[in-house]
C-alpha positions in Angstrom: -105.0 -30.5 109.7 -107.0 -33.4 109.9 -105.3 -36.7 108.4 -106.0 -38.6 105.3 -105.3 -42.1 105.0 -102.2 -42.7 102.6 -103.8 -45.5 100.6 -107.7 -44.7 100.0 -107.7 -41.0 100.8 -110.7 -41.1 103.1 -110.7 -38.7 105.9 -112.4 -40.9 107.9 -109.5 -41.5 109.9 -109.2 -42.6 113.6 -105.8 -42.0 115.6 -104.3 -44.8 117.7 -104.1 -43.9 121.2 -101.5 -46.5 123.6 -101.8 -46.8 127.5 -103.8 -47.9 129.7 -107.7 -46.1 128.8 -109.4 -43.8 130.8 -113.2 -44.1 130.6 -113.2 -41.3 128.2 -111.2 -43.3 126.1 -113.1 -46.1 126.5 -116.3 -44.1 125.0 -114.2 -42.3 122.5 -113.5 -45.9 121.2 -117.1 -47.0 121.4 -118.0 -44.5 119.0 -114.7 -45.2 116.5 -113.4 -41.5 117.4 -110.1 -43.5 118.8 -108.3 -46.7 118.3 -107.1 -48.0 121.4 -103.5 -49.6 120.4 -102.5 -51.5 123.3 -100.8 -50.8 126.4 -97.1 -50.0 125.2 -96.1 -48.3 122.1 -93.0 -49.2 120.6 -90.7 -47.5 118.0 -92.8 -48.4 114.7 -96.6 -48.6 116.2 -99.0 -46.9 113.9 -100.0 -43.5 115.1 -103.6 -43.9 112.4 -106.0 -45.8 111.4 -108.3 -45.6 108.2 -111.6 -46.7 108.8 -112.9 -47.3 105.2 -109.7 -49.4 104.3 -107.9 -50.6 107.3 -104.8 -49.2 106.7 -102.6 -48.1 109.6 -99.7 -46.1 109.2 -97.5 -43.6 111.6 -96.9 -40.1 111.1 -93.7 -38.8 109.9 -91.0 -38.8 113.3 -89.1 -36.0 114.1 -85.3 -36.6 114.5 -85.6 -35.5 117.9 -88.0 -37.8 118.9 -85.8 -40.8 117.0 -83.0 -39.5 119.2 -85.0 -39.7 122.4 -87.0 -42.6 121.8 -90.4 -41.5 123.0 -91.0 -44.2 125.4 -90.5 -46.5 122.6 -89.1 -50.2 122.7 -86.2 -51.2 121.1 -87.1 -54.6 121.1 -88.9 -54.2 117.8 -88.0 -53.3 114.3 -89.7 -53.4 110.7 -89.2 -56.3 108.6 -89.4 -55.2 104.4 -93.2 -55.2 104.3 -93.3 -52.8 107.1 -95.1 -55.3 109.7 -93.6 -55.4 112.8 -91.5 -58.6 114.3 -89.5 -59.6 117.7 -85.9 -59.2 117.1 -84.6 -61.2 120.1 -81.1 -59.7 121.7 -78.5 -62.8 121.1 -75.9 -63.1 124.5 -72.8 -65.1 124.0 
């Protein structure tokens, strides 16, 4: 099932791939079939991209993978409007 964006309903709709690129990636991306996100993903990183609107949003997490982690880091939380900020780790 091919996604729809949440806010425009287009279903022109690219996903967000994390990592370092391969050259297929790199040409996938040329022709807006990927997103290239950036080389680390962390725990609320879009998973889409809509290209008619802009909107990026993440699919829906399994509890398992909340449990795990993914990979993610934990150095990052939402704030209210759903960006994403630093949370920096006070040590007394």
């Amino acid at each position: 099932m091919k996604p729809v964006c949440p806010k425009c309903d287009s279903d022109r709709v690219s996903p967000i791939i994390y990592g370092h690129p391969s050259d297929e990636m790199l040409t996938k991306a040329a022709r807006k079939e990927v997103v290239l996100g950036g080389g680390t993903m962390r725990k609320n990183s879009p998973d889409f991209l809509c290209q008619d609107c802009g909107t990026r949003w993440m699919r829906r997490r399994t509890k398992k993978e909340l449990d795990m982690g993914s990979g993610w880091s934990n150095s990052e939380e939402k704030d209210e409007i759903g960006d994403s900020m630093e949370v920096q780790e006070l040590r007394l």
